[in-house]
N, C-alpha and C positions, 0 to 999 in steps of 0.2 A: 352554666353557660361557658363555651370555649373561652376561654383567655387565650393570647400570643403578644409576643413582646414585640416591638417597633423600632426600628433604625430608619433615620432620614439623615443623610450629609449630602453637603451640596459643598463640592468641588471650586477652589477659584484660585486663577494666578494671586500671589503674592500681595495681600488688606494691608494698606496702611495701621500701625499699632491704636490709632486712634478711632480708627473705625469699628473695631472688635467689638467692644462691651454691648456698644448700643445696637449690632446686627444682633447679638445672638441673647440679648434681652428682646430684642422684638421677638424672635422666634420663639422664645420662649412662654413670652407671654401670649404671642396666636393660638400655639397647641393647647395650650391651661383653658383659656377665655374658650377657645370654639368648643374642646373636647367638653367643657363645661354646659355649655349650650346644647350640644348634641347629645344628653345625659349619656356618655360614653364613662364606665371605671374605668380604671385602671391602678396600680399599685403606687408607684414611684416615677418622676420623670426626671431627667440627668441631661447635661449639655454639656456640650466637650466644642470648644473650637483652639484653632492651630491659627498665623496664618494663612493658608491654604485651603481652609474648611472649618463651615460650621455644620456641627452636629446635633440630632438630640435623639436620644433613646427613651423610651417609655416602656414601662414592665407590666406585663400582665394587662392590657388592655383589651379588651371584650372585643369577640370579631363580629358582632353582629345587634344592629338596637333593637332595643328592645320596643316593642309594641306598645302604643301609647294608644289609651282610651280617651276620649274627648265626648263630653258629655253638655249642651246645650241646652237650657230652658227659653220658649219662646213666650207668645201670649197665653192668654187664657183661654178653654177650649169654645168658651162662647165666642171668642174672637176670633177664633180660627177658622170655626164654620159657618154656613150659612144656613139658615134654617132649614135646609133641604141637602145638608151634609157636606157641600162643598166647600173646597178650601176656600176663602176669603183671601184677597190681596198683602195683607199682613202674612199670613201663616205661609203666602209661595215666596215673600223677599225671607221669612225667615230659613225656610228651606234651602233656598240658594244663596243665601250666605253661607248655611251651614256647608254648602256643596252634596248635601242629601236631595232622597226624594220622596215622595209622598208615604211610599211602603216601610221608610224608616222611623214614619214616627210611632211614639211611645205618649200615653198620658202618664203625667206625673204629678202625685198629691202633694200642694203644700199649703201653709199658712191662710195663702191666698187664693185658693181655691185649687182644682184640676187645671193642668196647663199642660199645653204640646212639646213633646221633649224629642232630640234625640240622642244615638249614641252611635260616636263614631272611630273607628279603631285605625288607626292609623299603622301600618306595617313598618316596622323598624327596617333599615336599609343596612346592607353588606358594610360594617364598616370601611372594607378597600375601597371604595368608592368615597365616603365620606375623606379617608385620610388622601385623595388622588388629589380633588379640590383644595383641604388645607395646604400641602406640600405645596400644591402652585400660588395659592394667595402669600403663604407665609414668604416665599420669593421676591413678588412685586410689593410688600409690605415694607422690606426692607429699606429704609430711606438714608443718604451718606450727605455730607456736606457738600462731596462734589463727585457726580458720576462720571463715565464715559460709554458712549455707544461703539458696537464692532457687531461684524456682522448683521443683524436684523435691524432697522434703524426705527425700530420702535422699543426697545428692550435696552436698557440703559443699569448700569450698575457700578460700583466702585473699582473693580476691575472685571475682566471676563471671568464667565462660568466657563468651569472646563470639566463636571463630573456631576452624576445625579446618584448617589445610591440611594436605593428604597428598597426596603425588607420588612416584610410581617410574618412574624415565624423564621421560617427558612423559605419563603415563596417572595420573589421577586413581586412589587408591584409598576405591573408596565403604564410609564408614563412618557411623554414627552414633549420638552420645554425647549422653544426655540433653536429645533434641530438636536438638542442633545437627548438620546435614548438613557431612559435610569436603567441599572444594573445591581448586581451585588459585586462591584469592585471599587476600590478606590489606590490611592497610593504613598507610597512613600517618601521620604525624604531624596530631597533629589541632590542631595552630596553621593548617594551610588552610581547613579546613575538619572538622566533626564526624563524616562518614560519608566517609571520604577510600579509599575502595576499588582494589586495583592487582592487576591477577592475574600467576598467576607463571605461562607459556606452559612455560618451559626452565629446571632447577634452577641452570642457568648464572648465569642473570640474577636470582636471587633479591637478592643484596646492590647489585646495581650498581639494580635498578628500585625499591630501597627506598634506595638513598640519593636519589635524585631527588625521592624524596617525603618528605625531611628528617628517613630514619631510619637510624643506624649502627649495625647489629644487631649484628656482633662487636664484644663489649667491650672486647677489650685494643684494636684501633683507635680504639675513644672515649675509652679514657683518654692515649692518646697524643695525641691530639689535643687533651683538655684541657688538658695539659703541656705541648704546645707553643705553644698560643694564649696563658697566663697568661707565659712566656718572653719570647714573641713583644710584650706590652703593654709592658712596660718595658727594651725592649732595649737603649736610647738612653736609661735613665734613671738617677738614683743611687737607688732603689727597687726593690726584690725582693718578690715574692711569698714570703710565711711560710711554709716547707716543712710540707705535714699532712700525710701519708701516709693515715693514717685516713679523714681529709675526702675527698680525692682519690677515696678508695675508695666512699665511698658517695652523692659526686655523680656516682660514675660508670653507679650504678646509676640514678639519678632521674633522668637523660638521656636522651631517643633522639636529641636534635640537637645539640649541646653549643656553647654561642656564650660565650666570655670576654668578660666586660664590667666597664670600672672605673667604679667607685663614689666619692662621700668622704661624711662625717659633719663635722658643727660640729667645729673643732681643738678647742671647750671639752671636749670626753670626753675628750681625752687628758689631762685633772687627774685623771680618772680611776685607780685600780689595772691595770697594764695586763693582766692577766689579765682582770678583769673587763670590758673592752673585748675582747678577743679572744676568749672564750666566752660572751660574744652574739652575736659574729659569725657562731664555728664552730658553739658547740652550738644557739644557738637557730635560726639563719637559715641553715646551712651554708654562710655566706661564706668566703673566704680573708683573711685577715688580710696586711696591707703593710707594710712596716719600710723605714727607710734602710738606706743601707751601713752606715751608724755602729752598727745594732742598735735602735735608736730606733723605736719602734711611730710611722706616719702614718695621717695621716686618711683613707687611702684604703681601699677593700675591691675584691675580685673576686668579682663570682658570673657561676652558670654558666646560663646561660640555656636552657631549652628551648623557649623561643620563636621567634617568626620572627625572623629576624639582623638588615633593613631596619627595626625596630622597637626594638631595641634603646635606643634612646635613652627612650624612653615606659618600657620595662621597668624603666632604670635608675633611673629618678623614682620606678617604684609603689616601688620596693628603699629605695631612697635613706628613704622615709615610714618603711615599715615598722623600719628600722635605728633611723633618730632617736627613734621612740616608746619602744622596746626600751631604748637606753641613756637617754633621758631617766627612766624609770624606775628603773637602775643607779643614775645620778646623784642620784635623791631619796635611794633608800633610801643610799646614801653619805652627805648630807649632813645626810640626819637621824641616821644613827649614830654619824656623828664628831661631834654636837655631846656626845655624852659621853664618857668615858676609858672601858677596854673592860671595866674590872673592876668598873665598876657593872653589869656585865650578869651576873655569876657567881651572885648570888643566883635569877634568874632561873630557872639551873638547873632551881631545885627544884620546878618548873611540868613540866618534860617530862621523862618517865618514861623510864627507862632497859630495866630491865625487870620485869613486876611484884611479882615476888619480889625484884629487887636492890635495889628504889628509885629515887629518882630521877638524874639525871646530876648535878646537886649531891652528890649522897651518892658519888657515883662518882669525882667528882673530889677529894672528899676522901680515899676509899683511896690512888685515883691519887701525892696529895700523899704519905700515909705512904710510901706502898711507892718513891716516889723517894729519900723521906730513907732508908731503908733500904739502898736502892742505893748510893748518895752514900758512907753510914758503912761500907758493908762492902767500896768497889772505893776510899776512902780518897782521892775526890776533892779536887781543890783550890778552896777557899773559894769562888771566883767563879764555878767552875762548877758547884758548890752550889748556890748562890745564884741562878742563870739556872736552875737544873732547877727548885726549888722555884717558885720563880717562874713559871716557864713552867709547869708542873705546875698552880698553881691558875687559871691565864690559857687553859690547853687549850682547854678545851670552853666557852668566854666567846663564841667569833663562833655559838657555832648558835641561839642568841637574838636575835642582830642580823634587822633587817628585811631586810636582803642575803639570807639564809639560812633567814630564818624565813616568808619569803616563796614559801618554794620556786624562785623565780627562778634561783637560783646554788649548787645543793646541791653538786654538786660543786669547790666552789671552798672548800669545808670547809677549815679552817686556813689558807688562802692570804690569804682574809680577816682570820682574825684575825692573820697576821705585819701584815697593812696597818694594821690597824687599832690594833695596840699600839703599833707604831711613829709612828705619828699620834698617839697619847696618850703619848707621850715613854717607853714603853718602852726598856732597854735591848736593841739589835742583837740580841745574845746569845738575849735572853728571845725577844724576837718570835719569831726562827728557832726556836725549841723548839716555838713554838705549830703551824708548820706542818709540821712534823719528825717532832711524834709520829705521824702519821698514815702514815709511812713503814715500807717492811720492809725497808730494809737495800740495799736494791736500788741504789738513788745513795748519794754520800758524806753522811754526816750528822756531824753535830757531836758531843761527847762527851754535851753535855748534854742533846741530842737525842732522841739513841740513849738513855739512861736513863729518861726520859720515857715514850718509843715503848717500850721494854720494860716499863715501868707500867702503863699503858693497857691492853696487848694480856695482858698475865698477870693483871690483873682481870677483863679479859671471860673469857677461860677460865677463869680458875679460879672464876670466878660461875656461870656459864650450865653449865658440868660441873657444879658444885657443887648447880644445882637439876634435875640430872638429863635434862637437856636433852644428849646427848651424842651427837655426831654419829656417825649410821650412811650406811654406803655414800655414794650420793650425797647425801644429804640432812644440810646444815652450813649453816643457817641466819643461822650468825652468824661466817661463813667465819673457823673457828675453827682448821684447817687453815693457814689463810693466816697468820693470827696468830699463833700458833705457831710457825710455818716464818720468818717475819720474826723474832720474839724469838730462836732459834735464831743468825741469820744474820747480825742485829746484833749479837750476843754474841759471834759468830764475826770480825767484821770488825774490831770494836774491841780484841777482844786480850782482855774482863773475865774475870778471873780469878771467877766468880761461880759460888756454888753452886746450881744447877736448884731442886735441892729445899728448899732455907732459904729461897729466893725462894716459892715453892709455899706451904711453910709459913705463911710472912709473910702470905701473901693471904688463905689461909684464914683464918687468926686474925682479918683487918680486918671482914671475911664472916660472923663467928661470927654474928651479930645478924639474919644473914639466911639462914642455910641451919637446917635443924629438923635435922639431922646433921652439922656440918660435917668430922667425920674420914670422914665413907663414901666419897667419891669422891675423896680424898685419890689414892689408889694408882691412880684412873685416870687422874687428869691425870698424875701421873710414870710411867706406861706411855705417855700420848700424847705424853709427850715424848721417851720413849726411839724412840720413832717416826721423828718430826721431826729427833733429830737423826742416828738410821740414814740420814734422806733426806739432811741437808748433808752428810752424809762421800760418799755416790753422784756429789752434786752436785759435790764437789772431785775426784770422780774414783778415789774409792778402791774398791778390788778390794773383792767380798763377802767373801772369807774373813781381809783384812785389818779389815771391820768386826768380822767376828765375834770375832777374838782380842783387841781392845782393847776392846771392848763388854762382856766379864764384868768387869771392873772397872764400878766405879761411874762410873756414866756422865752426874753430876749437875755437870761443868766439864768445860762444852766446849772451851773453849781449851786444857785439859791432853788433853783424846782427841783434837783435832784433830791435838797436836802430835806425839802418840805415832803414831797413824795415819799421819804423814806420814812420819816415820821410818821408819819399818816398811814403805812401800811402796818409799821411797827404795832400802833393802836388802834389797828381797825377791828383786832376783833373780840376787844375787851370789852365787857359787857356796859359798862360804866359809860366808856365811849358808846355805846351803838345807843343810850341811852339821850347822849349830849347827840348824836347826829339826828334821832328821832324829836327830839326838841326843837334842835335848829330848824328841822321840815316846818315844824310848825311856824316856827317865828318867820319863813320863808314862804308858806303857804298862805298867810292871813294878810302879807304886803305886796304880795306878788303882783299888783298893779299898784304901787305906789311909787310911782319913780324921784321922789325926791321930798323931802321931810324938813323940817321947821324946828326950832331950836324945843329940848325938853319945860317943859313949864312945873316945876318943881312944886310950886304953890297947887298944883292941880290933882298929885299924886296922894288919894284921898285911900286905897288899900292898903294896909299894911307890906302886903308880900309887894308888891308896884313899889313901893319905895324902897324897900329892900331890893328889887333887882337891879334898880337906876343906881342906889349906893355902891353896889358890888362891881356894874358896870363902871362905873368913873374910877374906880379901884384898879380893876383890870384893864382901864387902858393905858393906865399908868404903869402897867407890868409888861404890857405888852411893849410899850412905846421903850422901855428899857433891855426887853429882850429882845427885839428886833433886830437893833445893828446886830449883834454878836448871832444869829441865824440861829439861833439855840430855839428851835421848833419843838422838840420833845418837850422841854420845862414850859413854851407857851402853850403847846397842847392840853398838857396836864394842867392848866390853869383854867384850861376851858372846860376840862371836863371834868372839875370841880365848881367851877359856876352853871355848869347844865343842872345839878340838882335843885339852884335857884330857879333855874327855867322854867322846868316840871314843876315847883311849887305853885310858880306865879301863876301857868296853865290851868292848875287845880283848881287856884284858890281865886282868880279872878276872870270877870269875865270880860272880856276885850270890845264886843261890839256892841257896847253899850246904846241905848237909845240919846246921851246926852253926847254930840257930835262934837264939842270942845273936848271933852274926856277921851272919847272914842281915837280922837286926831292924835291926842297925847300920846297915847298909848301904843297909837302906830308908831312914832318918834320915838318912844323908846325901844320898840324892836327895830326900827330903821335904822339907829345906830347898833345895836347888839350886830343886825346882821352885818352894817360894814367894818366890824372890827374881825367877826370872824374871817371876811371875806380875806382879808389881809393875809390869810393863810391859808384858806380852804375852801371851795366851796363845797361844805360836807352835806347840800341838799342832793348834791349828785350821789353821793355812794350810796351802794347798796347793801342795805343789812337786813337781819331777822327785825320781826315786830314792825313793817313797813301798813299795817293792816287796821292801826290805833285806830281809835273815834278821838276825835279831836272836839274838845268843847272850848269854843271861842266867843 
């Protein structure tokens, strides 16, 4: 069968860099999914976009489908005819389902007798016509955050289409989408010139006749090239380009020519914050940021030009303007902030609203404050890391006043500022880093008094924003409360705090009473949305579901006591010894399973040998248990239980539980009543799942 190879680009004014990925994944995935559908080969398919154009190439793709046979079984032949040979009412709906007609059919032998069959061949259609339909769906496919219409005011897109090429083989496929006729032309770089026109003769030549005219339409080749060219500037230097990944990424989309070029700024910015020299660079003007070998931020930058390359030097001037304006701006609002200490700014606060039912961010950092001294008193910190949480605690939300921040200029540089800034006002080390700490989820190392802070914050917003009924459904978390959350979690997890979920909850609500018209109603959904968050840290450490579920009927308000039990418990889940002790416990769990409460042991009553041996061994073991407990040392309780499980299976074998004599019988529940609630105290090991779940149980 003919093969010919495929070119489709679709033409467009100038894509935001964030729009890219997800256009030309869709397109990608249309051609794969339909071509798949339509049993179309082909070899290899390739995509190339610029801003300007996305493309996709396909190799060796079949001009033509192939003929598909379809083959039908209906009823049986006595149900098809009538005794006098006519079709029956059955046999003409099955014909006309089939879209056959009487002359098509065929009898076919099977199992279940002779049955009316037919067979219908279906003509495979000119693939140009298949691919005219994809090229238009994969178009209106395309979906952006935010479109604009021009021209047809039904046809909407992220910016205007302004070109169709389509090619199969070397033959033009004529189409046309909303006034634009497809061709074999597309264009080039419009640093030459604005109507810069190149047609494509051969899909061969599409990338080689469009680099000539200063465009690199595969992007992993343009990002390799940008990598190499910023490499390539400082080869022979003691200067490095600032590794962005991010940056990298989304100058690679603003390129179709990609020209490294260095830059520098007045040395005076570097008295600068050097964050805030390096997020004017990256975030406002997508430069790269330069460092010595030492780590030492320089006055140098790189940007990536799409410009003509023999120009370059002019380019680097207009750059070089626009950068100096940018931080001389940095530099005001710097020097006008640091003429004050930062805690003249906290009052300030009470101007910008938090939210309208909480109040204002004043009023917020004052919970903030309680709920730290709360922490501080109940995790039984030492004075001076007190003393930096509180501290840092009313110093938190001090920089989003500043004209750095309040300017919108540097939003994201939220608490980066105010460590600079407190430290500048003679702040203690300590304090400053709390100020940019709270804003943290656990994700990097944080500091003790950090991490208590960063848990203040993030369990006021929740317990606020739930509190006025604001509670996140599906996707919609406005006050990415989930995140928040999942951080308070994470840091409670990393630092080891012995802290109770719900006493903390409690705590909030109480600061909150003055702002919620109910504050116990939504109580019980923030300690469900916690039980949540901390289901996801146990996934996230790796732990088996049916290990969540047996450590999770306990009270699940100290994470670091369920982490520690959890970890135990996966460590020994799949030692034979143990899978032994959990198929025991099923049992002691299975025979009481409707017995919701139990009566003291009657000693005098325990008439088996092996019964009084397991009641001995138990009052033994809760005497071990009750000693390893405080110290959470869950592995050596573990190992204690699953060295008393082989008394378990004994007593199983050797006695029998559901005696006809109802005093004995009651006993004997009583003592697996207590077995089971000493296990419980750590596990509930009837939930996991192991091998040998299949026993006969003789009770």
């Amino acid at each position: 069968m003919e093969k010919k190879d495929f070119l489709f680009e679709l033409g467009v004014e100038e894509i935001p860099a964030a729009y890219i990925a997800g256009a030309i994944t869709t397109i990608k995935d249309h051609f794969e999914t339909n071509l798949r559908k339509a049993n179309l080969d082909y070899n290899e398919l390739h995509v190339f976009s610029t801003p300007r154009r996305f493309a996709i190439k396909i190799l060796s793709l079949q001009t033509q489908q192939k003929d598909e046979t379809i083959e039908r079984t209906g009823p049986t032949k006595e149900m098809a005819y009538t005794t006098d040979g006519k079709l029956t009412n059955a046999a003409i709906g099955f014909l006309r389902g089939a879209g056959v007609e009487e002359k098509d059919i065929i009898i076919k032998q099977t199992p279940k007798g002779d049955k009316i069959a037919v067979k219908k061949v279906i003509k495979g259609k000119p693939v140009t016509s298949i691919l005219k339909s994809l090229v238009l769906d994969a178009v209106t496919e395309i979906k952006f955050q935010k479109s604009m219409k021009w021209g047809s005011p039904k046809l909407s897109f992220a910016r205007p289409i302004r070109w169709l090429l389509i090619l199969f083989g070397t033959e033009i496929i004529d189409l046309e989408f909303e006034g634009i006729k497809s061709g074999n032309t597309t264009y080039g770089n419009r640093f030459q010139k604005l109507d810069n026109p190149v047609e494509i003769n051969s899909i061969d030549e599409y990338e080689e006749k469009l680099n000539k005219v200063f465009v690199i339409p595969n992007r992993e080749e343009r990002k390799k090239i940008i990598q190499k060219q910023m490499n390539e500037l400082f080869m022979n230097s003691d200067e490095e380009v600032i590794e962005n990944n991010k940056l990298l990424e989304i100058i690679t989309d603003l390129v179709e020519y990609p020209t490294a070029v260095i830059a520098d700024f007045d040395k005076k910015y570097l008295e600068l914050p050097k964050k805030v020299v390096t997020s004017t660079l990256s975030e406002h003007q997508k430069y790269f940021s330069v460092s010595k070998k030492d780590g030492k931020l320089s006055n140098k930058f790189v940007f990536i030009s799409n410009g003509d390359p023999q120009y370059s030097n002019l380019i680097r001037q207009g750059n070089e303007k626009v950068i100096t304006a940018r931080l001389e701006d940095a530099e005001f609002f710097y020097k006008e902030d640091t003429t004050q200490y930062l805690e003249t700014f906290v009052p300030k606060l009470s101007e910008v609203t938090f939210q309208q039912n909480l109040g204002s961010i004043l009023e917020k950092t004052e919970r903030i404050k309680q709920i730290t001294k709360f922490l501080c008193d109940d995790l039984k910190l030492e004075d001076n890391i007190k003393k930096q949480s509180l501290r840092g605690a009313y110093l938190c939300k001090a920089d989003l006043v500043t004209l750095m921040l309040g300017e919108k200029e540097f939003t994201k540089l939220q608490g980066y500022i105010g460590h600079q800034y407190a430290l500048k006002s003679g702040e203690e080390r300590g304090t400053a880093l709390v100020i940019e700490e709270h804003y943290q989820n656990g994700d990097a190392e944080m500091s003790s008094a950090g991490s208590v802070v960063a848990i203040a914050d993030k369990i006021d917003t929740i317990c606020g924003i739930i509190g006025v009924d604001m509670i996140p459904t599906g996707s919609k978390d406005p006050f990415a409360l989930r995140r928040a959350a999942n951080g308070v979690v994470q840091i409670i997890s990393n630092n080891k705090f012995e802290i109770n979920i719900h006493k903390l909850i409690d705590r909030s609500f109480e600061l909150l009473e003055d702002k919620l018209d109910e504050p116990e109603n939504n109580k019980d959904v923030v300690y469900d949305f916690f039980k949540q968050r901390v289901n996801w840290l146990l996934k996230q450490k790796q732990i088996s579901y049916d290990v969540i579920d047996s450590v999770m009927h306990i009270d699940h308000s100290n994470i670091s006591d369920l982490i520690h039990r959890a970890e135990a418990l996966q460590e020994l889940k799949k030692q034979e010894d143990f899978i032994k002790l959990v198929l025991g416990f099923k049992r002691v769990s299975n025979i009481i399973a409707d017995v919701k409460d139990a009566g003291n042991v009657r000693q005098d009553m325990l008439q088996e040998k092996m019964e009084q041996t397991l009641f001995a061994q138990y009052l033994d073991l809760q005497i071990k248990i009750k000693e390893l407990l405080p110290d959470k040392n869950y592995k050596k309780i573990l190992e204690n239980l699953v060295e008393y499980g082989s008394t378990i299976d004994k007593f199983f074998d050797d006695v029998l539980v559901n005696v006809e004599n109802t005093e004995i019988k009651r006993n004997r529940y009583n003592i697996l009543f207590c077995i089971r609630e000493l296990f419980l105290q750590v596990a509930d090991l009837s939930k996991l799942v192991v091998d040998g779940e299949n026993i006969k149980i003789r009770i």
